[in-house]
C-alpha positions as CSV (number, residue, x, y, z in Angstrom):
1,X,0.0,0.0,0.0
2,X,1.5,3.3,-0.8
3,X,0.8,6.6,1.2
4,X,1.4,10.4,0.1
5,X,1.9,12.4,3.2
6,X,2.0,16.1,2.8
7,X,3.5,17.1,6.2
8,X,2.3,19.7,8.6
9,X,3.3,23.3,7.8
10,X,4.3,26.1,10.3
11,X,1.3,28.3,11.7
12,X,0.7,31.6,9.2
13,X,3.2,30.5,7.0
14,X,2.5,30.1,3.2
15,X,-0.4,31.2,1.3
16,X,-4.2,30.0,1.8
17,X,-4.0,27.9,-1.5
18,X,-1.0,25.9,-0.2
19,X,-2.1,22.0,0.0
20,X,-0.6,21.6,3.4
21,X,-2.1,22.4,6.7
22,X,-1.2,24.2,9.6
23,X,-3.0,22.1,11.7
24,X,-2.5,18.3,10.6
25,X,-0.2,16.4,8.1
26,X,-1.8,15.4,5.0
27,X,-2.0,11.6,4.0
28,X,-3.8,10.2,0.9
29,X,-4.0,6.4,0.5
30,X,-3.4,5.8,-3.0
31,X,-3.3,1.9,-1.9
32,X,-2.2,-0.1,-5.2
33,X,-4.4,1.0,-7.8
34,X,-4.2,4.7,-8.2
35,X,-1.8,6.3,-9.8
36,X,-2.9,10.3,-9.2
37,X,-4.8,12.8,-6.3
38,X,-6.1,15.6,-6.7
39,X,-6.0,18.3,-4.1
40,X,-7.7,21.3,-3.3
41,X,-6.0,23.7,-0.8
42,X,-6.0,23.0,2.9
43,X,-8.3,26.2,3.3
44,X,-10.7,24.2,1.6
45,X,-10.1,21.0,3.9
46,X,-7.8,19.7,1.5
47,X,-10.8,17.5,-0.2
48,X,-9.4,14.9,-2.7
49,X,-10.0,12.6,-5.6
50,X,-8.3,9.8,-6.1
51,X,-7.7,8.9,-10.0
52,X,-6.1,5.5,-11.5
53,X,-5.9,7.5,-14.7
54,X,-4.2,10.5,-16.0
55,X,-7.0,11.6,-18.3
56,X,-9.4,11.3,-15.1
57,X,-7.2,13.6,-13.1
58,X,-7.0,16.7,-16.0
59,X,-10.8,15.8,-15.8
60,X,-11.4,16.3,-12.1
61,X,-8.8,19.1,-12.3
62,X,-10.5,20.8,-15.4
63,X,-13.7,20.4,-13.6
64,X,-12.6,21.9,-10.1
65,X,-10.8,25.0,-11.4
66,X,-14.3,25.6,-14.1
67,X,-16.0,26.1,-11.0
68,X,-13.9,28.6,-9.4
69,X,-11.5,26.6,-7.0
70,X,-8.1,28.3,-7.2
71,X,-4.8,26.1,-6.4
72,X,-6.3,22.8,-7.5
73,X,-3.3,20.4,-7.2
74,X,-2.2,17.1,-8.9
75,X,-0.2,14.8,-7.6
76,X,1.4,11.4,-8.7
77,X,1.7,8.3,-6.7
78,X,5.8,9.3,-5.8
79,X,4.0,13.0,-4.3
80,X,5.5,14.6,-7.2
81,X,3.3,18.0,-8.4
82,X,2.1,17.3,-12.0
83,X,1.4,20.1,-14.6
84,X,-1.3,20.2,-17.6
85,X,0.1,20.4,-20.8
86,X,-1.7,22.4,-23.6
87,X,-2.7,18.9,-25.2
88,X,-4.2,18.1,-21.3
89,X,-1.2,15.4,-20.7
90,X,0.2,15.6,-17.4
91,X,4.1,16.2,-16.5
92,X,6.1,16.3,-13.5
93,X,5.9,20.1,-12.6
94,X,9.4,21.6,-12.6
């Protein structure tokens, strides 16, 4: 079983769209199957999806940000941040 764990960030530190919180760490079971999480920001209660596709996570992403959420995150299963391309494929952010 594999586990992403955002740790714990310092009290008023960061910005409000930041995915970790200053008041707990962050862990998403991603168990075997899925291979992506998408995250909305702590200030949000860091609500996320779970996706064993990459095309379901630009989808959930897509959908998310349409709707006015602001620093929607994606994540792989290693916890690395993923960006969209403009042909929707994902990318380790760099």
């Amino acid at each position: 079983m594999s586990k992403i764990t955002i740790a714990q960030k310092m009290s008023n530190t960061g910005s409000i769209y930041d995915i970790a919180s200053d008041s707990y760490a962050v862990v998403i079971d991603m168990s075997n199957k899925y291979q992506y999480a998408v995250l909305l920001p702590a200030y949000y209660g860091s609500v996320s999806s779970r996706h064993t596709r990459a095309d379901l996570a630009v989808k959930k992403y897509n959908h998310l940000s349409a709707i006015g959420y602001e620093g929607v995150t994606i994540l792989n299963r290693a916890g690395e941040t993923m960006e969209i391309d403009f042909d929707n494929n994902l990318r380790i952010s760099t």
